[in-house]
VEXSESE-360268 format. One record per residue: residue in three letters; x, y, z of N, C-alpha, C in turn. Coordinates in steps of 0.001 Angstrom, whole numbers. Layout:
PT   residu      n.px      n.py      n.pz     ca.px     ca.py     ca.pz      c.px      c.py      c.pz
PT      ALA         X         Y         Z         X         Y         Z         X         Y         Z
...
This chain:
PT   residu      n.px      n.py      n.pz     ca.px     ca.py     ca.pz      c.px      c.py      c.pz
PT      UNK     26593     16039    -55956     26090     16590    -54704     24835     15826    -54270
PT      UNK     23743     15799    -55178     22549     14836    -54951     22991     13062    -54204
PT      UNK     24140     12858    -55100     24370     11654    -54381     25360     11361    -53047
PT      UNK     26140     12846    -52699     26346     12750    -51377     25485     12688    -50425
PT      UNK     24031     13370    -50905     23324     14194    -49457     22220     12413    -49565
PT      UNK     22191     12084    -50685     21454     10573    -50392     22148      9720    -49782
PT      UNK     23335      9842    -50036     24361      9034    -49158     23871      9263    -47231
PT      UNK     24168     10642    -47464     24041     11146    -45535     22740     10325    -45234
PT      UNK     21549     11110    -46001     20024     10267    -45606     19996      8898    -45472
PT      UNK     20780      8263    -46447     20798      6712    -46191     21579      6207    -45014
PT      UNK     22363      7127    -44600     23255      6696    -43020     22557      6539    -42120
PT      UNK     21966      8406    -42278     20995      8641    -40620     19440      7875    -40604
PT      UNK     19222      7401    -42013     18055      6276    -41508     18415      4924    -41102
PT      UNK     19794      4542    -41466     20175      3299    -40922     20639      3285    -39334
PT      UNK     20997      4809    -38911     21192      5035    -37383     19828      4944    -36911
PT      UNK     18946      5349    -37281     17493      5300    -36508     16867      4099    -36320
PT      UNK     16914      3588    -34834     16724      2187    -34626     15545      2756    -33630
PT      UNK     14248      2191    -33873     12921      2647    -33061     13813      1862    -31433
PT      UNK     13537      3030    -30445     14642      2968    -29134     13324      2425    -28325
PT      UNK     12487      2915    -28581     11100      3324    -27796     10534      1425    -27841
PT      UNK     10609       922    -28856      9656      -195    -29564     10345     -1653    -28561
PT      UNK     11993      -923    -28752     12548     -2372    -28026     12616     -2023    -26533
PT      UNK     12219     -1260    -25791     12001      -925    -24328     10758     -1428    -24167
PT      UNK      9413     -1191    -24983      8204     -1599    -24774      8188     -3233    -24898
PT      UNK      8963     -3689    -25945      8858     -5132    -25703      9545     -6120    -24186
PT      UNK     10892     -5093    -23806     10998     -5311    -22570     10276     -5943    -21898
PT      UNK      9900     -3969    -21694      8838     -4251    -19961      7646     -5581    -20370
PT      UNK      7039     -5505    -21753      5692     -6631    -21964      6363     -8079    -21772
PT      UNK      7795     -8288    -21913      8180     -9704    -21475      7837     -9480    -19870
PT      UNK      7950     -8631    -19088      8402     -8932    -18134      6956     -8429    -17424
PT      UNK      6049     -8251    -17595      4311     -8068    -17147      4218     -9273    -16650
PT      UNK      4301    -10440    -17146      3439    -11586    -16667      4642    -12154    -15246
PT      UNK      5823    -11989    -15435      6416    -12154    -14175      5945    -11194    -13167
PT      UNK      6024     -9685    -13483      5413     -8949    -12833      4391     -9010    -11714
PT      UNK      3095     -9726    -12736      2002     -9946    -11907      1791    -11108    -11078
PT      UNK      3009    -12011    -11485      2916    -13199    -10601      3658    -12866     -9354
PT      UNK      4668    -11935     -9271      5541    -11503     -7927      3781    -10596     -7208
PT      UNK      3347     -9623     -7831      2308     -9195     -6844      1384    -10264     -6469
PT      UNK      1342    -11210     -7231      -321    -11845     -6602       344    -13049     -5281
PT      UNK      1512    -13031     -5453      2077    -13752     -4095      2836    -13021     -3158
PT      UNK      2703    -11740     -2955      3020    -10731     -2222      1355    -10880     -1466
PT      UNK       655    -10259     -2025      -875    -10020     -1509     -1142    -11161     -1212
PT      UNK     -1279    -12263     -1910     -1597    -13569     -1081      -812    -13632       129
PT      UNK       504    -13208       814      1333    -13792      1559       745    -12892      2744
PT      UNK       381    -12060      2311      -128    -10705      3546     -1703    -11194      4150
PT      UNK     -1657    -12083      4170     -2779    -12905      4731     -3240    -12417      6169
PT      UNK     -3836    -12546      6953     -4134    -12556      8614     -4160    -13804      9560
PT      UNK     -3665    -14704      8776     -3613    -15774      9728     -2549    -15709     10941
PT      UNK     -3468    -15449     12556     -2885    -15380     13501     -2357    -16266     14275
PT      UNK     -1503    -16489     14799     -1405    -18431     15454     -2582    -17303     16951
PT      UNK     -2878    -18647     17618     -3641    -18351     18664     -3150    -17723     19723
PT      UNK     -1607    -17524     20034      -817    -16263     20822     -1475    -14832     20365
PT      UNK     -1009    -14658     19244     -1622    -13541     18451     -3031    -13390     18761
PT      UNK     -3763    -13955     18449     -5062    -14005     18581     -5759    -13091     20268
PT      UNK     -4964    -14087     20929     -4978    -13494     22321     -4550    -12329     22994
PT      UNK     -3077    -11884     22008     -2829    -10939     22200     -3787     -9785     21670
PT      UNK     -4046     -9629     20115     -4865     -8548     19688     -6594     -8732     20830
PT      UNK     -6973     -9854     20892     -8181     -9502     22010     -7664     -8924     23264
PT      UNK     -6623     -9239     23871     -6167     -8225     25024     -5917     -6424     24666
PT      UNK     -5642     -6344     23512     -5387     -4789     23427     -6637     -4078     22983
PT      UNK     -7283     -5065     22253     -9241     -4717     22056     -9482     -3981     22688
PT      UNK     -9660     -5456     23685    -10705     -4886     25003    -10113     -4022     25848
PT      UNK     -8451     -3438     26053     -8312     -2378     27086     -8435     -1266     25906
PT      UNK     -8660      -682     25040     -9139       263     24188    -10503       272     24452
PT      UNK    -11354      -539     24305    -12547      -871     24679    -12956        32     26132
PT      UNK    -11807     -1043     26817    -12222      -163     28335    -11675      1193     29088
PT      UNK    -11133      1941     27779    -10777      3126     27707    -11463      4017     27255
PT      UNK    -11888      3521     26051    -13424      4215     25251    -14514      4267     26806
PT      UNK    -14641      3156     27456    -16067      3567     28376    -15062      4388     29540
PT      UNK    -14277      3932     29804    -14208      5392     30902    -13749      6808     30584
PT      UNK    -13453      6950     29112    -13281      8470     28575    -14760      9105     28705
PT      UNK    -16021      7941     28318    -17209      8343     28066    -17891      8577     29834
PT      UNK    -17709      7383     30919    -18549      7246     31567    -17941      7388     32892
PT      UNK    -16785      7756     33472    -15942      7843     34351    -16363      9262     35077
PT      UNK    -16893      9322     36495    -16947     10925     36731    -15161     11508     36645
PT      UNK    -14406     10769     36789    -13058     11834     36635    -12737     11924     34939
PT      UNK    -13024     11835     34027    -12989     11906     32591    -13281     13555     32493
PT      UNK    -12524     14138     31383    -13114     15515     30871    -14344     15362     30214
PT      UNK    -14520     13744     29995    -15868     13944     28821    -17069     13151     29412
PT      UNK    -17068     13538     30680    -18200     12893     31387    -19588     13380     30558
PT      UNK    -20507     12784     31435    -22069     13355     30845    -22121     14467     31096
PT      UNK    -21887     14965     32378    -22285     16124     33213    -21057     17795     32184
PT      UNK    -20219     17242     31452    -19637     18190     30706    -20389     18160     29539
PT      UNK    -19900     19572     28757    -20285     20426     27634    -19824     19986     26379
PT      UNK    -18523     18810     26391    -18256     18108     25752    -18241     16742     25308
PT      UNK    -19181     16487     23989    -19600     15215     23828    -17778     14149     23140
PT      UNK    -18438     13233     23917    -16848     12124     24017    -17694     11278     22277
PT      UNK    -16724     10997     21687    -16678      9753     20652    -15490      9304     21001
PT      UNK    -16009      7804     20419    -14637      7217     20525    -13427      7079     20082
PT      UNK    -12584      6937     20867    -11109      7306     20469    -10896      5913     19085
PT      UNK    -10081      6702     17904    -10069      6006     16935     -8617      5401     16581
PT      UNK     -8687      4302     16343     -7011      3192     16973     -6675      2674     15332
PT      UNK     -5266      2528     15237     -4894      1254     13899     -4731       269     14482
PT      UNK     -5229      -811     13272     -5370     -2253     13822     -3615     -2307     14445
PT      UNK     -4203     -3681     14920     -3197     -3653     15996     -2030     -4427     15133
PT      UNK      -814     -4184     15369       521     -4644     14518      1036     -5281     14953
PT      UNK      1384     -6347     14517      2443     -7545     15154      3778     -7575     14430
């Protein structure tokens, strides 16, 4: 009987293969590819505008710009001086191309 049940123990430790150890070595092969796909993702997200662009985002600036002063300074505005309500400026996301 002793040498059946050493028998079983000697099976189910030869089934126990650390599952955990060869997943971790995985993913650690695959870290340094990892970080080379992000650092040329973020590098690629750059702001370089060609000068269309350029022109375009200063055109939508400045009519935000000149929306901010007549929300503030316009007598037909709700947020003139002469009202009870103080105007800040309206707050925008950069502009998307």
């Amino acid at each position: 009987m002793r040498k059946m049940l050493d028998g079983i123990k000697d099976k189910l430790h030869e089934q126990e293969k650390p599952v955990g150890i060869s997943w971790i070595t995985a993913v650690g092969d695959l870290v340094p590819a990892l970080a080379l796909i992000l650092v040329f993702l973020l590098s690629s997200c750059g702001k370089n505008f060609t000068p269309e662009e350029k022109i375009y985002i200063a055109k939508i600036e400045r009519e935000r710009a000149e929306k901010n002063d007549w929300m503030k300074n316009s007598p037909d505005s709700p947020f003139n001086h002469k009202g009870k309500i103080e105007f800040h400026d309206l707050k925008y996301f950069d502009v998307d191309l």
